[in-house]
C-alpha positions as CSV (number, residue, x, y, z in Angstrom):
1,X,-25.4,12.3,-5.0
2,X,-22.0,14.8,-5.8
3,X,-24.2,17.3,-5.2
4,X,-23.8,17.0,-1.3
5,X,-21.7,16.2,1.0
6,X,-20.6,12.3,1.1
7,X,-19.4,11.2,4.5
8,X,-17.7,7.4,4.6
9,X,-17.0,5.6,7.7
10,X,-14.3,2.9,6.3
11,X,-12.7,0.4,7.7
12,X,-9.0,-1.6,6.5
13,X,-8.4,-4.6,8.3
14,X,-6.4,-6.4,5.2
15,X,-3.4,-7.3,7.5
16,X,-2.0,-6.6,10.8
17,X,-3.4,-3.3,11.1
18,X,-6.9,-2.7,12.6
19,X,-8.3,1.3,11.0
20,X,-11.5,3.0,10.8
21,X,-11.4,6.3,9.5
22,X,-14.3,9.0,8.3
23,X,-13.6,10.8,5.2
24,X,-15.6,13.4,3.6
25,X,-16.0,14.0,-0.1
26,X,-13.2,11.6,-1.0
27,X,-10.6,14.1,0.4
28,X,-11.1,15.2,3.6
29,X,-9.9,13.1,6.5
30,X,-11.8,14.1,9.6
31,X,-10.8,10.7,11.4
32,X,-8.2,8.3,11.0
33,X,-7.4,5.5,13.9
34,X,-4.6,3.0,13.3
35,X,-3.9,0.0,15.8
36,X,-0.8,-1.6,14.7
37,X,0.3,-5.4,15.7
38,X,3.7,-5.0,15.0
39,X,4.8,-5.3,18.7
40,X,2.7,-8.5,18.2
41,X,4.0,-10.2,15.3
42,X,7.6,-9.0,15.9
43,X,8.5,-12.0,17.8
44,X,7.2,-14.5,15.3
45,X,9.6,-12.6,12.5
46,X,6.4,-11.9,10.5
47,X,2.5,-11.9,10.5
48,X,0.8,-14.7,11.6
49,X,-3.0,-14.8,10.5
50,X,-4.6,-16.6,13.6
51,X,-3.0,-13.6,15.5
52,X,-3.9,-11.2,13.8
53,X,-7.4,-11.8,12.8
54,X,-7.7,-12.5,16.5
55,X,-6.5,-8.8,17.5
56,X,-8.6,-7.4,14.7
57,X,-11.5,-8.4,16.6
58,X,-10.1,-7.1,19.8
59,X,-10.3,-3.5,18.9
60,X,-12.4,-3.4,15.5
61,X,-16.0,-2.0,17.5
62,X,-13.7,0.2,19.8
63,X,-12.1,1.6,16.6
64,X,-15.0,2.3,15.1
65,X,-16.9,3.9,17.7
66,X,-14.0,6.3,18.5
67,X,-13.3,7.4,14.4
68,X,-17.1,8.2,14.6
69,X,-16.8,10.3,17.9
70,X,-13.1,11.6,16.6
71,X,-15.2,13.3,13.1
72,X,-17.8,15.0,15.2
73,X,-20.6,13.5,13.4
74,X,-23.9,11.4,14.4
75,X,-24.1,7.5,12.6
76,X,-27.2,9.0,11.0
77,X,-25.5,11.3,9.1
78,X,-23.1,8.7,7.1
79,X,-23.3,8.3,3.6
80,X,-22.2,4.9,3.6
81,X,-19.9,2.5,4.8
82,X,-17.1,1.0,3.2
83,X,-14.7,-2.1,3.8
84,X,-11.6,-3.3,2.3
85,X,-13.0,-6.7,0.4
86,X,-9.5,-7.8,-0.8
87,X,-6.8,-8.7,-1.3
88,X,-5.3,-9.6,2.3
89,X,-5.3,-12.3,4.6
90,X,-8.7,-14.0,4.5
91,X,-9.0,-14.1,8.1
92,X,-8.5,-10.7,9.2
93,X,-10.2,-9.5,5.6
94,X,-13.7,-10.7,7.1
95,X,-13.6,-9.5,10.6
96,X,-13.7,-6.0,8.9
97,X,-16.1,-7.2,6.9
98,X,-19.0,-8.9,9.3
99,X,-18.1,-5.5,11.1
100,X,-19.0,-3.4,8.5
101,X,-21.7,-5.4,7.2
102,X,-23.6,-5.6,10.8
103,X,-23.2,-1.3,10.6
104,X,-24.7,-0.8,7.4
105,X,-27.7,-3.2,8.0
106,X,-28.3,-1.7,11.8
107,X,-28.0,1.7,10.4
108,X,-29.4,1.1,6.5
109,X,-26.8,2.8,4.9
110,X,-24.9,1.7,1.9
111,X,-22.3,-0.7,2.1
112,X,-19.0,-0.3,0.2
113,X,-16.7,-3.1,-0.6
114,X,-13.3,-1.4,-1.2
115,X,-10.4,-2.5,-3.1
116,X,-6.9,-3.0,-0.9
117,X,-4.4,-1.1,-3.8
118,X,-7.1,1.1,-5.1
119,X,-7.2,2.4,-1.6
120,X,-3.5,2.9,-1.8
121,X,-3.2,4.7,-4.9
122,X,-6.4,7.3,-3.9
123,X,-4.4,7.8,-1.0
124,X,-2.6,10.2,-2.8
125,X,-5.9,12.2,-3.6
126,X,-6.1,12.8,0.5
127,X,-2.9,15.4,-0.4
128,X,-4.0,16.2,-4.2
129,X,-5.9,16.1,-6.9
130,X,-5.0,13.0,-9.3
131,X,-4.6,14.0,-12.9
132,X,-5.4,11.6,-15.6
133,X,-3.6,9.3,-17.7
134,X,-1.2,8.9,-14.9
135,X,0.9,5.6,-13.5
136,X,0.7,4.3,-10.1
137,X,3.8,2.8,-8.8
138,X,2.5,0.1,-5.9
139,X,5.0,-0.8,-3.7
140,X,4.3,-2.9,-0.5
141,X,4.8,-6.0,1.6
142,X,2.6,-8.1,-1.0
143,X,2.7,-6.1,-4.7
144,X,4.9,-4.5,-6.7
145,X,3.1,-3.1,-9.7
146,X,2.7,-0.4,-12.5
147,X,-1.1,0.3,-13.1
148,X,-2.2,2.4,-15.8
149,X,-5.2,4.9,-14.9
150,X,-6.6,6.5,-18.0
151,X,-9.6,8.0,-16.3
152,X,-10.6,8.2,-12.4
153,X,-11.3,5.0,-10.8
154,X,-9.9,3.1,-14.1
155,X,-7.1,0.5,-13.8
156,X,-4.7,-1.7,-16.2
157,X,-1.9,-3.5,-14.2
158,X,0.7,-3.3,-16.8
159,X,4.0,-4.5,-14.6
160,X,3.7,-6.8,-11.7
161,X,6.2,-9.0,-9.6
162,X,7.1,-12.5,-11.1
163,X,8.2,-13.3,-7.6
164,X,8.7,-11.5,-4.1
165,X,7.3,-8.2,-3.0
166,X,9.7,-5.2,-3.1
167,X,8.2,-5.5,1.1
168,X,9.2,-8.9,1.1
169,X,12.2,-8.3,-0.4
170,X,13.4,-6.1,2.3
171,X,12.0,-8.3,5.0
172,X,13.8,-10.6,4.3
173,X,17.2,-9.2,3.3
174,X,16.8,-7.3,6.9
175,X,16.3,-10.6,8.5
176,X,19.8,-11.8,7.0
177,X,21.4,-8.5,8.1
178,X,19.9,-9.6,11.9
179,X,17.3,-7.1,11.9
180,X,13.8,-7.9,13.5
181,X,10.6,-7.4,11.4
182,X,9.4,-5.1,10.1
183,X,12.5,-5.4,8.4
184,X,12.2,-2.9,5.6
185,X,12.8,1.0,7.5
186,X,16.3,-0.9,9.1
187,X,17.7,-1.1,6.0
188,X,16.6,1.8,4.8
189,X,17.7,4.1,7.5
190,X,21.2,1.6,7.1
191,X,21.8,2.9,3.9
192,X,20.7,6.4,3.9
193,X,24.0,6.5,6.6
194,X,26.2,4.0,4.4
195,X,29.5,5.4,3.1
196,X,30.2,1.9,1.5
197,X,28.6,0.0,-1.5
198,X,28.6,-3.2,-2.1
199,X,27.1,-4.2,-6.0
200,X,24.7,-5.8,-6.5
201,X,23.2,-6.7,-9.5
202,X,19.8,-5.3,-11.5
203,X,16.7,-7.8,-12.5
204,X,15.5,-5.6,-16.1
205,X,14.1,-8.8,-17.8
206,X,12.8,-8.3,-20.9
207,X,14.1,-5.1,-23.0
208,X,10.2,-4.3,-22.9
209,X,8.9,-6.0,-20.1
210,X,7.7,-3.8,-17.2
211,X,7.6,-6.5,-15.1
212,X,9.5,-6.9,-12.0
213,X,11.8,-9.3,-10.3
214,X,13.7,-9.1,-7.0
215,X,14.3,-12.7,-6.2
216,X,17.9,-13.0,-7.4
217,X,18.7,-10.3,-5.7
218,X,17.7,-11.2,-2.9
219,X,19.8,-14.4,-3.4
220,X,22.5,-12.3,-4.2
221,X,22.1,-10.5,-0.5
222,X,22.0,-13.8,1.2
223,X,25.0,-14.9,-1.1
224,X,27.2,-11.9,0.0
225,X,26.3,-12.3,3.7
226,X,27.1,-15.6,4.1
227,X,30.6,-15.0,1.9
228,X,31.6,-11.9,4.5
229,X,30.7,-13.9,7.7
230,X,33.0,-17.2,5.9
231,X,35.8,-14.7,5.9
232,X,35.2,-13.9,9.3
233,X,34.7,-10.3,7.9
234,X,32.5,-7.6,10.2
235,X,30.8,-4.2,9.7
236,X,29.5,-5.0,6.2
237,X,26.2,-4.6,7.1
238,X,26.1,-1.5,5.4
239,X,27.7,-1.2,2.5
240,X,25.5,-4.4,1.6
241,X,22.2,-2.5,2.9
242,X,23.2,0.3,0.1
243,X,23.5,-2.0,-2.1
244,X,20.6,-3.8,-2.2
245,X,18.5,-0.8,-2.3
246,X,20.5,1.0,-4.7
247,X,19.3,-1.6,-6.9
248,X,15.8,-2.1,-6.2
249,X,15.1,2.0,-6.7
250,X,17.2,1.9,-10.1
251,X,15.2,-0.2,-11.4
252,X,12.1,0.5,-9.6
253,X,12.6,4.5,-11.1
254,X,13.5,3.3,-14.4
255,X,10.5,1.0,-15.3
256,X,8.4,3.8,-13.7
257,X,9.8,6.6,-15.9
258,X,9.9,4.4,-18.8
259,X,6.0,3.6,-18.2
260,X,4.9,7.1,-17.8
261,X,6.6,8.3,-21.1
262,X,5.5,5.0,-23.0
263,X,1.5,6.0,-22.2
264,X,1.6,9.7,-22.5
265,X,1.1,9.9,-18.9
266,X,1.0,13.3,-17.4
267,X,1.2,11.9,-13.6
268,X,2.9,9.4,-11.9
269,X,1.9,8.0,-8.3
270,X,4.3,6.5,-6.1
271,X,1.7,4.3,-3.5
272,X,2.0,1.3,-0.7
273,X,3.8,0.9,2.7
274,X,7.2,1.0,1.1
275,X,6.2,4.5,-0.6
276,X,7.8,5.8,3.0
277,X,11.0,4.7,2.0
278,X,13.3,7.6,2.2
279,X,15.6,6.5,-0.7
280,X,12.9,5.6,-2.9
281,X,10.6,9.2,-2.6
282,X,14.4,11.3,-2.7
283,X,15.5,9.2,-5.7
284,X,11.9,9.4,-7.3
285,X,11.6,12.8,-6.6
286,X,15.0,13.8,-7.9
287,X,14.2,11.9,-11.2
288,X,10.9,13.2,-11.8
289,X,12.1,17.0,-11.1
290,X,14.6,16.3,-13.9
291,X,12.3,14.6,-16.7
292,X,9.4,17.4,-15.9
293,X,7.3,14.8,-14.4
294,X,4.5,15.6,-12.0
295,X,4.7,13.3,-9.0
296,X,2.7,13.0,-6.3
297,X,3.7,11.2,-2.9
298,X,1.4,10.3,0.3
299,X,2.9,11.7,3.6
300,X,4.4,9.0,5.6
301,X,1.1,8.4,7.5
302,X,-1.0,7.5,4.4
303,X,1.5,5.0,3.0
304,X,0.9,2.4,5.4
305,X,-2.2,0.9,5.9
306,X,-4.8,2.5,7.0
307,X,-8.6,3.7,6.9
308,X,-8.7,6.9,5.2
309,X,-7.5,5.2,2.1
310,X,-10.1,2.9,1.6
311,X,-12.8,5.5,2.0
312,X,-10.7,7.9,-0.7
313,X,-11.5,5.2,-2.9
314,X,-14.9,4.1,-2.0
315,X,-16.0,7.7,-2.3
316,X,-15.4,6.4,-6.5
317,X,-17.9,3.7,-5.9
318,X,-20.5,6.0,-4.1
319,X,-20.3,8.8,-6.6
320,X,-21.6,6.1,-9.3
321,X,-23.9,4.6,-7.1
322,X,-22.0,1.4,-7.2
323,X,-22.7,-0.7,-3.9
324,X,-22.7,-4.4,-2.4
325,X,-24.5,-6.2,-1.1
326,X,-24.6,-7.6,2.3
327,X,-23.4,-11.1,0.9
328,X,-19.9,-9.3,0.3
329,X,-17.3,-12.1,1.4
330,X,-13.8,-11.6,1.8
331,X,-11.9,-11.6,-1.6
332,X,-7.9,-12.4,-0.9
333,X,-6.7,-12.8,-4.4
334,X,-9.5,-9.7,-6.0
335,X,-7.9,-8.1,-8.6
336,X,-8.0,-4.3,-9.3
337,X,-8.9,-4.4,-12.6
338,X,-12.6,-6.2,-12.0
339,X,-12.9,-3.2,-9.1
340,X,-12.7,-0.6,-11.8
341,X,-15.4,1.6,-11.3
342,X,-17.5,2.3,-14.3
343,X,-17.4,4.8,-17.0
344,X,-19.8,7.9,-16.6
């Protein structure tokens, strides 16, 4: 099968964002649509799965018919099809999924299911090649996690959240600062600009632990809010914003660092929707530079959820000839280490 060309029509419908993509040979994007719900969802303050599983099914055949007419190529010539299985919200995870499954079977092509994070983490391959061991930093609404990659399509959480999402994290510190969802680019872009700082303090848990935990910090936010606003106190929006993300990306950069010297890692992958936080790549970046680490970072449009990702990592499955079956259900809780593709 390497020996031609592989063309994937995928599809990512994990969430609140409805994309179907075609991507050749694992690396090439030659489509990539994205319908985003956050117009949708904003007045609720955050996702509501009914909603959005409801305007999944809206768009998803529209979506797919235009990535296939975007790429330039007949159904016929596919290679397969691929589908985000899991995790996500149950709901919108099978819309995607009867969608893809009803392609495949009408057109008898191979059918994909496609791990959420993997997708994130090969997302990075759409800009570079991925060299092995390396670490992949996943940060996004619902994980925060260090995986271990020892060989392509291999992966070992070794760090995870005991509690909220970096995402969530940000979400809802924005929300006390009276930003509207998605909270997480307000407070960013708050304090990039900040000349003030308020402290705030660091989660490291255990001396070796590369676990994560962002819930007392958060709690500290909330704390300080409600403190200034007892005062009658104004205009510390800022120096609080700083704060809290000085924080997260200390210890976010540190447990990161620390992982990739630990394993003799000679890569490290920053991945997920909060991957486009501009403190987090500069401060990653500046690290990295000085330790002579290799890093590699997804534009801004591959960070988010989308398409192109889940067929960058399907493209692993159909290089080993590893498909599913049309009884593929949704998976919301899969975990990325039983999605491991096999050893050649």
């Amino acid at each position: 099968m390497v020996n031609q060309d592989c063309y994937i029509l995928a599809v990512e419908t994990s969430c609140d964002e409805t994309s179907a993509a075609v991507v050749k040979n694992g690396n090439e994007v030659l489509s990539n649509l994205i319908a985003s719900q956050i117009e949708t969802h904003k007045v609720f303050g955050g996702v509501v799965p009914e909603v959005a599983s409801r305007k999944h099914v809206e768009s998803i055949t529209l979506m797919l018919e235009e990535a296939i007419e975007q790429a330039g190529i007949s159904l016929e010539k596919l290679s397969a099809i691929a589908v985000t299985e899991g995790p996500g919200l149950v709901g919108a995870l099978l819309v995607g999924i009867m969608a893809a499954k009803s392609l495949a079977f009408a057109i008898d092509k191979p059918l994909i299911g496609t791990h959420h994070i993997a997708g994130h983490i090969y997302a990075n391959r759409l800009v570079q090649e991925i060299s092995y061991p390396c670490i992949a930093l996943v940060v996004s609404g619902g994980h925060t996690e260090l995986v271990l990659m020892e060989r392509e399509g291999s992966f070992v959480r070794i760090g995870q959240t005991r509690d909220d999402a970096v995402g969530e994290a940000y979400d809802k510190v924005a929300r006390a600062l009276g930003f509207p969802y998605p909270g997480g680019p307000h407070v960013d872009k708050l304090a990039m600009e900040s000349q003030e700082v308020e402290e705030l303090p660091r989660a490291w848990l255990e001396p070796d632990s590369y676990d994560f935990s962002f819930s007392g910090l958060k709690s500290a936010v909330l704390n300080a809010v409600n403190q200034h606003r007892m005062r009658g106190e104004e205009g510390f929006e800022p120096g609080i914003a700083r704060g809290f993300q000085e924080s997260v990306i200390e210890v976010l950069v540190e447990k990161a660092i620390r992982a990739v010297k630990s394993t003799d890692a000679v890569q490290l992958l920053l991945c997920g929707g909060v991957a486009a936080n501009r403190g987090l790549r500069s401060a990653l970046t500046e690290r990295c530079e000085r330790e002579g680490i290799s890093l590699l970072i997804p534009p801004f449009s591959y960070c988010t959820d989308n398409a192109a990702m889940i067929g960058a990592a399907a493209y692993l499955k159909w290089k080993q000839g590893e498909f599913s079956g049309l009884e593929l259900k949704a998976e919301p809780s899969l975990s990325l280490e039983s999605w491991s593709v096999a050893a050649k």
